[in-house]
C-alpha positions, 0 to 999 in steps of 0.5 A: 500500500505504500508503495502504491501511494508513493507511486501516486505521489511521484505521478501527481507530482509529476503532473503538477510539473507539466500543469505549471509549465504548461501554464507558464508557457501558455502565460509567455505566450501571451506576454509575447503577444502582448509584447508584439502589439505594445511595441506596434503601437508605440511604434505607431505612436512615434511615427504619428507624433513625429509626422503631427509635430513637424506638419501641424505648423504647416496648417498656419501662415505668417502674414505681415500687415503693409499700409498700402497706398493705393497711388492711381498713377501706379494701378490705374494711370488712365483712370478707366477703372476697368478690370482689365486696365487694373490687372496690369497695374504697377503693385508691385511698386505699389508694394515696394513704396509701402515698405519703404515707407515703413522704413524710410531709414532703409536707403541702401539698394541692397538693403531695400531688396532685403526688406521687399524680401520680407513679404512672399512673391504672391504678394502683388497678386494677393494686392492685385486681385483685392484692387480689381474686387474692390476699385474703389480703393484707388486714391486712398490708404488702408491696411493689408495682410500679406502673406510673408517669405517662406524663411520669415515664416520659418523664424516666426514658427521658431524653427530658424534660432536666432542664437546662431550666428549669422552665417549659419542661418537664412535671416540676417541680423537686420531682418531679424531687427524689422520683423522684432520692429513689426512684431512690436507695432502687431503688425506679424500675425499668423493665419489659418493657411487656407492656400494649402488646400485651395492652391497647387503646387509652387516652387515657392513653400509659402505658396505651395498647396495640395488642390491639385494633387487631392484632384488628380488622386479623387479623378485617378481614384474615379477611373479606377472604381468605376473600372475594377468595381464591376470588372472584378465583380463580374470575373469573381461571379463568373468564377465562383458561380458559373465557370466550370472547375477544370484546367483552364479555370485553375490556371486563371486562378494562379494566375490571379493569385500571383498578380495579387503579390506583382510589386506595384512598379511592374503595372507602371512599366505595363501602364507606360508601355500599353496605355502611353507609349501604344494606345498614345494616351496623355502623359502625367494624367489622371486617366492613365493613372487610374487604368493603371491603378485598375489593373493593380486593385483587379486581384484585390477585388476579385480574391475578396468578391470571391470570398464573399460569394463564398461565405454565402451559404449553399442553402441559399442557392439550394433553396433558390432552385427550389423555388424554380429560379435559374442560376442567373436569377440565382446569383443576381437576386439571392446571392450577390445582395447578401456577398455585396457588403464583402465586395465593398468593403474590399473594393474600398480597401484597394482604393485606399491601397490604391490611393497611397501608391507612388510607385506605378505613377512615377514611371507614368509621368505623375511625377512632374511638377504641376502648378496648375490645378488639373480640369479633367481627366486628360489634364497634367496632374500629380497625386496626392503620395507623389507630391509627398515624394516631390516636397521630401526631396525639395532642399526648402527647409520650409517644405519639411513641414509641407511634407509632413502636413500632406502626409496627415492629409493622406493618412486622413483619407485612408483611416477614412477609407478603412473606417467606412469599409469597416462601418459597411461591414459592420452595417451589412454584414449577415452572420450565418 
């Protein structure tokens, strides 16, 4: 009896071991995976931190206010009044009048060069477009807000130290000693920057905006839904519900499976050498961009229209011809309304796949710089990630923040992307 208790022991000692073992081991697994998301999000946290502390001062302008006088002799010498007489008006030297007499002390040629330098070149279109809206303002004074140089801008935000010497900073001890003096007579303000949404892109940072971009990624993005939305559903049904399961139908399936992983520059070089260079569409448009996108959005569309058609139970095709419909009222009627909440929400994550694609657009031409703010879908355009690409690798200090800021606008379209794509799941969804 003893020995057989003594047996029992060691075996319940033994299974007491294994017990806490595995229960250690089960407890560092999960330390591991909670180890692996922490790390995830703090990693994320950094990135979004980095990328919000050097883009949100981007979303605010340094404007200068100027006492203009509106000399008649300068603007309107013939005295019309008209538009077209006032667009052609001197306010350049309207401008350059004013600042010197902000500073009359201000003699030397160089040094005024360097005080017109203060205010942006957009000043004089700034001032011209106020004129022409408003003629009345010829032959008086009155005070305006104009939009400062992209490095004055700098020194406001505090990003240029004025502790460094003076040969290692863009600003001078003498504009540094006026903008102190125009500080003082509340003449520096900063301004919402709405020209960063309402503009294109400038080779001047303090002008440079992101409307044409945001355009030639919503029209690229049009083409390519309408084009693989119904392209991969109808390649998904016929897969899925009508083609018969033999060689031909597997090899279509591989092959689709593989252009899934094909890296997105491979379709730029395809876009470049079909729709360009055969078919001679527009370079740099947003036509050719959004085929070319349709063509890499395809597999993602089809593979996920694929799997809703297959999560649809059978007994909703079964029950469907016993009823007497044919296959066709089958899947229009019965099983596509119940996979079409699957098919969207992938649809929409290839287009936000789509969207923050760089690659497949550069080998089109996207990547050129365009000032003019695109009109259709045949016009000269850039894309929203292109444009991030062309300010990282512009040599403006001030286009650092431009860059980041545009990053926060894309990063804002996509978490809105996959926002709705999860709300439409969420709202449609039928759980079987």
């Amino acid at each position: 009896m003893n020995s057989i208790s003594d047996t029992s022991a060691v075996r319940a000692r033994r299974v007491a071991k294994r017990l806490r073992r595995r229960h250690w081991a089960e407890r560092r697994f999960r330390l591991y995976g909670l180890t692996a998301v922490l790390l995830s999000v703090g990693f994320m946290v950094f990135l979004f931190a980095n990328i919000i502390g050097k883009g949100y001062r981007a979303f605010e302008q340094t404007y200068i206010r100027v006492d203009i006088n509106y000399a008649e002799e300068l603007i309107d010498p013939n005295g019309t009044r008209l538009a077209q007489d006032l667009a052609d008006g001197n306010y350049q030297g309207v401008i350059k009048a004013s600042m010197r007499a902000q500073f009359p002390d201000v003699v030397e040629r160089s040094e005024q060069r360097k005080l017109y330098g203060l205010l942006s070149e957009s000043a004089e279109r700034a001032l011209k477009d106020h004129v022409v809206g408003n003629p009345g303002l010829i032959g008086h004074s009155d005070s305006v807000w104009l939009l400062a140089d992209d490095h004055i801008d700098l020194l406001v935000k505090g990003e240029i130290s004025t502790e460094a010497a003076e040969e290692d900073r863009r600003v001078d001890d003498q504009e540094i000693k006026w903008m102190a003096a125009l500080t003082a007579g509340h003449r520096v303000e900063r301004h919402f920057n709405w020209s960063f949404f309402t503009e294109g892109d400038s080779r001047e940072p303090e002008q440079a905006g992101i409307l044409g971009a945001v355009k030639g990624s919503l029209f690229a993005l049009l083409i390519t839904i309408g084009l693989s939305f119904p392209i991969g559903v109808a390649a998904a049904l016929y897969l899925e519900e009508f083609a018969r399961r033999d060689h031909f139908t597997d090899v279509i399936e591989v092959n689709i499976n593989n252009l899934a992983a094909v890296p997105s520059i491979v379709f730029g070089i395809l876009g470049l050498s079909v729709f360009i260079q055969f078919f001679g569409l527009p370079r740099s448009s947003p036509l050719v961009g959004g085929l070319v996108l349709t063509l890499m959005t395809l597999p993602t569309i089809i593979i996920s229209s694929r799997a809703a058609l297959k999560a649809v139970p059978p007994s909703i095709r079964q029950a469907a011809f016993g009823i007497g419909a044919s296959r066709v009222q089958m899947v229009l009627h019965h099983v596509l309304p119940l996979a079409l909440p699957g098919m969207l929400t992938g649809a929409i994550i290839g287009m936000a796949r789509a969207l923050g694609e760089t690659a497949p657009l550069l080998m089109i031409g996207m990547v050129s710089f365009v000032a003019d703010v695109p009109t259709n879908l045949s016009s000269a355009a850039t894309a929203l990630p292109v444009q991030v690409y062309l300010w990282s690798s512009s040599a403006e200090q001030a286009f650092v923040e431009r860059t980041s800021a545009a990053i926060m606008v894309l990063l804002a379209f996509l978490l809105t992307m996959n926002l709705l794509a999860v709300i439409l799941r969420n709202r449609f969804e039928r759980r079987w």
